[in-house]
Backbone as CSV, one residue per row, in Angstrom:
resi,resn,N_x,N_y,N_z,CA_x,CA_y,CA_z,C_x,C_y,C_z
1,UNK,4.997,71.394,87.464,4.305,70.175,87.873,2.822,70.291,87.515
2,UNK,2.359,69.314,86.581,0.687,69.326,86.344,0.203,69.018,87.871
3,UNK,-1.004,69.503,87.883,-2.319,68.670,88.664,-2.275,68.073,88.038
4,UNK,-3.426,67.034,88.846,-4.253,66.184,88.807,-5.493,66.490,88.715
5,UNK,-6.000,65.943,87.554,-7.710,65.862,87.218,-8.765,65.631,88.328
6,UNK,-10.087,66.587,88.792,-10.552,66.192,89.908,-11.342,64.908,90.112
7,UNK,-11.678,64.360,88.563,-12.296,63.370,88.780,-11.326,62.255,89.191
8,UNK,-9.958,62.333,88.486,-8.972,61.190,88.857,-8.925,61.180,90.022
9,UNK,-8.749,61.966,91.375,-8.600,62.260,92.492,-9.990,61.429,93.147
10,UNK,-11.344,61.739,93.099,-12.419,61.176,93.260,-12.215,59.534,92.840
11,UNK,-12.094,58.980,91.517,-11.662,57.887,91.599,-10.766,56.731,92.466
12,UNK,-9.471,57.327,92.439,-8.779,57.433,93.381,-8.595,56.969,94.702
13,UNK,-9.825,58.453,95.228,-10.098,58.201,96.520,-10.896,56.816,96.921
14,UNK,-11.722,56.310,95.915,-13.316,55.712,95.922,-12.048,54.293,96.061
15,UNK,-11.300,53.998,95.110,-10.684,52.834,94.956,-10.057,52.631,96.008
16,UNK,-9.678,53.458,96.575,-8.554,53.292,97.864,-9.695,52.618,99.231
17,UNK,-10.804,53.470,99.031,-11.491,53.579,100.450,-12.256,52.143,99.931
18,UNK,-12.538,51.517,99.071,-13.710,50.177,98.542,-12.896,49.432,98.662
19,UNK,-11.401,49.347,98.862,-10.259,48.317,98.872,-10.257,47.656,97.574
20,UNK,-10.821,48.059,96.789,-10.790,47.658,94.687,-9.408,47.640,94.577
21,UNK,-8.565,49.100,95.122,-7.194,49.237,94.672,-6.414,48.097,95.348
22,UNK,-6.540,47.600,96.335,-5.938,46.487,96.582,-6.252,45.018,95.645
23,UNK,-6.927,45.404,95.147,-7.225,43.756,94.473,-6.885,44.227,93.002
24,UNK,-7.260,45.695,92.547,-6.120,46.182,91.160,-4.926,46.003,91.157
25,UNK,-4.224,46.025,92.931,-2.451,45.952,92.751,-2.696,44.272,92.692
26,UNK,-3.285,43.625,93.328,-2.991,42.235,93.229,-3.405,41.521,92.280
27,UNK,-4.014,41.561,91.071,-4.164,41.420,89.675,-3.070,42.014,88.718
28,UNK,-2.464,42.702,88.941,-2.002,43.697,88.039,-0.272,43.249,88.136
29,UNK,0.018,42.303,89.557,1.242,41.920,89.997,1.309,40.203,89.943
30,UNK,0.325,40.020,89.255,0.331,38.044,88.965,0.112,38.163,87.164
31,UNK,0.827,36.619,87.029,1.034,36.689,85.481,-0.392,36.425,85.185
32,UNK,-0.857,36.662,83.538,-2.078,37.033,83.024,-2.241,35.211,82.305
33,UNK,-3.195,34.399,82.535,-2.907,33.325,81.787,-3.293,33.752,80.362
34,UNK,-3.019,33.113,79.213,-3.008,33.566,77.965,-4.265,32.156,77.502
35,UNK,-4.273,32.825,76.058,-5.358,32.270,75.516,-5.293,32.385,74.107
36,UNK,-6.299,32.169,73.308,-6.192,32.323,71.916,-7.518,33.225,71.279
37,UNK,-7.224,33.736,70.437,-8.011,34.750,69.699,-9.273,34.015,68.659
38,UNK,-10.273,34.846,68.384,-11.435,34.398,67.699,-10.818,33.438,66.375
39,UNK,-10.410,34.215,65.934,-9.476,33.968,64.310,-8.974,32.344,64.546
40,UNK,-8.384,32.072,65.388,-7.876,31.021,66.081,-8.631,29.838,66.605
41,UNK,-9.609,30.165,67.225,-10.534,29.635,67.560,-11.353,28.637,65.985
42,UNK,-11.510,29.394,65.568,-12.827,29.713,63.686,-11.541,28.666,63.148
43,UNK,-10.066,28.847,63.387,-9.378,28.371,62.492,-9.155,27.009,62.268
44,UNK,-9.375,26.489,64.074,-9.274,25.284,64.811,-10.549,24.573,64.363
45,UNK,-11.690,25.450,64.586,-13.209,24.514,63.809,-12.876,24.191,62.312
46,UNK,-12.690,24.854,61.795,-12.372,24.565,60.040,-11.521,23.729,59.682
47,UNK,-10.636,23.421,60.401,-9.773,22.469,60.343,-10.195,21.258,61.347
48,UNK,-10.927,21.012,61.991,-11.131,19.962,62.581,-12.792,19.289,61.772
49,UNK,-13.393,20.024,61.422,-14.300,20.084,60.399,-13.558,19.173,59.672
50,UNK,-12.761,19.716,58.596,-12.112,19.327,57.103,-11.639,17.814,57.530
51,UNK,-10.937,17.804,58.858,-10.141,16.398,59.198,-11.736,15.218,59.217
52,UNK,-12.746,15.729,60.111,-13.859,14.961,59.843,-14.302,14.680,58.758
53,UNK,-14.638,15.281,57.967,-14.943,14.776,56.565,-13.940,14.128,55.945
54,UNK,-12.473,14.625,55.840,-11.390,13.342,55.283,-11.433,11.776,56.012
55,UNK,-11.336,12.339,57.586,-10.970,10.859,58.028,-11.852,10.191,58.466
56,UNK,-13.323,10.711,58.835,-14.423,9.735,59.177,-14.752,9.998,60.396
57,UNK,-13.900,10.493,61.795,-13.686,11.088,62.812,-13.634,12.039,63.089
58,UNK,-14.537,12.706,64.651,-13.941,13.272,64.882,-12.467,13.683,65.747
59,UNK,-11.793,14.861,65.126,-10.713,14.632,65.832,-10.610,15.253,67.769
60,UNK,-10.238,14.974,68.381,-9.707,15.132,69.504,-9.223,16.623,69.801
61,UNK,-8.549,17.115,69.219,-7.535,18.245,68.736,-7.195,18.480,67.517
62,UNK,-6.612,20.076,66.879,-6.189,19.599,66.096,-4.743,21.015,66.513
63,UNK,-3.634,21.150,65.383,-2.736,21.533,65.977,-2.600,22.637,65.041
64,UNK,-2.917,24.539,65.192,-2.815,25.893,64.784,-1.681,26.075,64.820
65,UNK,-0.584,26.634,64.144,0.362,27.206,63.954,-0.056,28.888,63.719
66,UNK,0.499,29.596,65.113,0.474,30.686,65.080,1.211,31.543,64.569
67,UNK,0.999,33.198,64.369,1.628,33.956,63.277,3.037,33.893,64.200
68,UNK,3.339,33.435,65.538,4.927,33.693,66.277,5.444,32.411,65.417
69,UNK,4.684,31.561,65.065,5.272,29.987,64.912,5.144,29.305,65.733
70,UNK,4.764,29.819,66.542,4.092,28.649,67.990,3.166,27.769,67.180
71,UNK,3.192,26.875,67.752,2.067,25.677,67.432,1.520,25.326,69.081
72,UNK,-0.177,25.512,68.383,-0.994,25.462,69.661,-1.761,24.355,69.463
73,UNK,-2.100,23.691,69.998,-3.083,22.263,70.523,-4.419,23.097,70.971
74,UNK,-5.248,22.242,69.832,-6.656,23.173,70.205,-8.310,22.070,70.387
75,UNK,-8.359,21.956,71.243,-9.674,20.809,71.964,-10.918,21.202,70.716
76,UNK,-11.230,20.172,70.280,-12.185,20.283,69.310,-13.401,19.986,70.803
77,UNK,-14.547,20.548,70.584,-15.419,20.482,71.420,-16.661,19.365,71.040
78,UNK,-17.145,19.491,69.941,-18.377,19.105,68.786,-18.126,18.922,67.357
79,UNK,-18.327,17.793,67.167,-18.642,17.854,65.428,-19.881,16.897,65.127
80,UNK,-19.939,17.753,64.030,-21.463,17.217,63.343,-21.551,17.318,61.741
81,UNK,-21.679,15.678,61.283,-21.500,15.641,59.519,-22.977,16.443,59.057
82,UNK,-23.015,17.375,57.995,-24.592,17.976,57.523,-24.682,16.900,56.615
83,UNK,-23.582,16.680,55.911,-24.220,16.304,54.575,-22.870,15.322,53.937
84,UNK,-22.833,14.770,53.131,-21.702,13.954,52.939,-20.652,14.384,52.453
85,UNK,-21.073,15.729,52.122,-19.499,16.348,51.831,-19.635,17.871,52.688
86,UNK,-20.114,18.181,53.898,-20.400,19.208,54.399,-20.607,18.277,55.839
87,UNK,-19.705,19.218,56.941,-19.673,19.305,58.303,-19.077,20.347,59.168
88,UNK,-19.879,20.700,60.291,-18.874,21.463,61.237,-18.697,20.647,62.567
89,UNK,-17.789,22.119,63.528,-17.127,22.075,64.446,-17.297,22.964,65.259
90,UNK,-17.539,22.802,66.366,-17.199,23.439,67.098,-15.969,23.753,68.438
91,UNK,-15.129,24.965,68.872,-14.423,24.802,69.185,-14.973,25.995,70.692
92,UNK,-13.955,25.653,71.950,-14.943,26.429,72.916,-14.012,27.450,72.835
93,UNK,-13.831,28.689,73.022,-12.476,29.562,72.881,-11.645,29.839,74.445
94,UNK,-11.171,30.155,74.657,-10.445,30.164,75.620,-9.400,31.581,75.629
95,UNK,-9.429,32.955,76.326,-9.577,34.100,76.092,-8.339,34.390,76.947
96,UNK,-8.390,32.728,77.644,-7.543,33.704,79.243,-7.760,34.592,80.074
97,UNK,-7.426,35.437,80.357,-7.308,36.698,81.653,-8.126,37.974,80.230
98,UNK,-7.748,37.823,79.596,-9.143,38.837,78.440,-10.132,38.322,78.620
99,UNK,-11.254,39.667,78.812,-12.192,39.443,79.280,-12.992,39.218,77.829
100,UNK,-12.438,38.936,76.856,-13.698,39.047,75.371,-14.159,37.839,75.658
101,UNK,-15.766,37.951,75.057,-16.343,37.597,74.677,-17.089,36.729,73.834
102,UNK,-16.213,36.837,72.731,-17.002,36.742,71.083,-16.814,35.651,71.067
């Protein structure tokens, strides 16, 4: 039978006694809501971009087909024409229960 590491033990203890470990088991035992990735995000502006400059509008949404084949509905946030053949988009990302960032 291994030990246990003394710092794991110290941890451990700290989580148990701060009641953290109770709110680690109760995070850790509810489903994670999901979200979409940067790539995804960038993919949804570029394409809601491109639809603005074709159709004159901006669009509302536009609809990502993911690498599962899911097709995701993605809230265009902002668009803005630069130039008459140049515009962006912006899209807000949505990460879910991941804590990123980017």
């Amino acid at each position: 039978m291994r030990s246990v590491p003394a710092e794991l033990k110290v941890e451990e203890n700290f989580l148990a006694s701060s009641g953290a470990l109770c709110i680690l088991r109760f995070f850790m035992k509810r489903k994670l809501k999901t979200g979409f990735t940067t790539g995804t995000a960038a993919a949804a502006a570029a394409k809601g971009a491109l639809r603005y400059l074709l159709e004159g509008n901006m669009p509302s949404r536009v609809m990502i087909e993911l690498l599962t084949g899911d097709k995701l509905a993605i809230p265009i946030h902002r668009c803005e024409r630069l130039a008459e053949d140049e515009a962006k988009c912006t899209v807000i990302k949505d990460a879910g229960d991941d804590p990123d960032v980017t």
